[in-house]
N, C-alpha and C positions, 0 to 999 in steps of 0.2 A: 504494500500500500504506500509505504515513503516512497518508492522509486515512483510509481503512478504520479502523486504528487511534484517530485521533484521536476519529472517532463514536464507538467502541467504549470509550472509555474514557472519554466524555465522558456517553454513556449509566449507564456504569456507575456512574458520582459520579452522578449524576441518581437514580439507584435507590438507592444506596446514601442519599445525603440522602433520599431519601422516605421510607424505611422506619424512618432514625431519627428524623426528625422523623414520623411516624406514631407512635411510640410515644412519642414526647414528648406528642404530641397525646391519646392514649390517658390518658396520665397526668392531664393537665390537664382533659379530660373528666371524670376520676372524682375529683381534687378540687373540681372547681366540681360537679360533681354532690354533693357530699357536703357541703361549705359552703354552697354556693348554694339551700339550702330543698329539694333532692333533687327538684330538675327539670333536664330533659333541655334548655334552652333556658341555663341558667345551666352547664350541663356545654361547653353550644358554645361560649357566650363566652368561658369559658375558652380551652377549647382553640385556638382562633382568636386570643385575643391573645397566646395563648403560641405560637404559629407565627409573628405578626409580631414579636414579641420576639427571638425566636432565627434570623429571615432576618435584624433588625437589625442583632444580634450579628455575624453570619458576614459582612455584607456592610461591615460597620466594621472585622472583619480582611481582609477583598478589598482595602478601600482603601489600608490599611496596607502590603500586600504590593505593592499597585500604587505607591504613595508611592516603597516602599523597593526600587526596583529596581536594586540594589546588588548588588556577589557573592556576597553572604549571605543571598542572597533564597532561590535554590536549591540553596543549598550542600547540604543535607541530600539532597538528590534522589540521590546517586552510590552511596548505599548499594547494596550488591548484594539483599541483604533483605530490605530497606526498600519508599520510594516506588516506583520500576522495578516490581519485583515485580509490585504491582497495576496502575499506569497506566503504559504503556511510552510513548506518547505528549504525553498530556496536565501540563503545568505541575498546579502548586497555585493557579494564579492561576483556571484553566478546571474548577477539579474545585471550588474552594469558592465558584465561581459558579454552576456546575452544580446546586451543595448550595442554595444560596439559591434560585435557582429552582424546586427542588420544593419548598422551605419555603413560599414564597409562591404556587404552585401550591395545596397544600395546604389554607394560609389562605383563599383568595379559594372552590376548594372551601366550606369549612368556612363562610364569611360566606355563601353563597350557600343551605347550608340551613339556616342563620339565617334569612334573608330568609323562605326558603319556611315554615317551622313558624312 
C-alpha cells in the first residue's frame, strides 16, 4: 500500500510541476513572441530557456534540501493541513524532483520543436 501511495503522489508532483511550469512556458512564449520580432521560433526560445531556468532553480533547492538533511529538513511536513494533506507518502525531496523533471520534460519537448520548425 506505501508503494501504491508513493507512485501516486509522486505522479501527482509530476503533474502538478507540469502544469505550472506549462504556464510558465505559456508566458514566456508570449513574451519572446512579443519582443522577439512576433515570430513563433523566438516565442520557443523563450519558453524553452525559461523551463531550463526554472528546472535550474528547483533543482539548486533539491540540492539544498538534500545538503541539509537535518531535523529541519521536514519539520514542516506534520502539519495536519499542510504537506500530508496533498502527499501522504512522498518527502519534499521526491515531489521537487518530480517538479524538475517535468520542467525538463517540458524543455527538451519545447527544444525538440525548435529543432523541427
Amino acid at each position: 500500500m506505501q508503494i501504491k501511495e508513493l507512485i501516486r503522489d509522486i505522479l501527482k508532483a509530476f503533474l502538478t510541476g507540469l502544469l505550472l511550469f506549462l504556464a510558465l512556458a505559456a508566458a514566456g512564449f508570449v513574451f519572446g513572441f512579443l519582443t522577439g520580432g512576433k515570430t513563433a521560433a523566438a516565442g520557443i526560445e523563450t519558453a524553452k530557456n525559461l523551463m531550463y531556468l526554472g528546472a535550474a532553480a528547483v533543482l539548486f533547492i533539491l540540492a539544498g534540501l538534500i545538503m541539509h538533511r537535518g531535523k529541519h529538513a521536514d519539520s514542516f511536513q506534520a502539519e495536519e493541513n499542510g504537506w500530508r494533506k496533498h502527499f501522504r507518502a512522498a518527502g519534499i525531496r521526491a515531489v521537487f524532483g518530480a517538479a524538475a523533471a517535468a520542467a525538463i520534460c517540458l524543455g527538451a519537448m519545447l527544444d525538440l520543436l525548435q529543432r523541427l520548425l
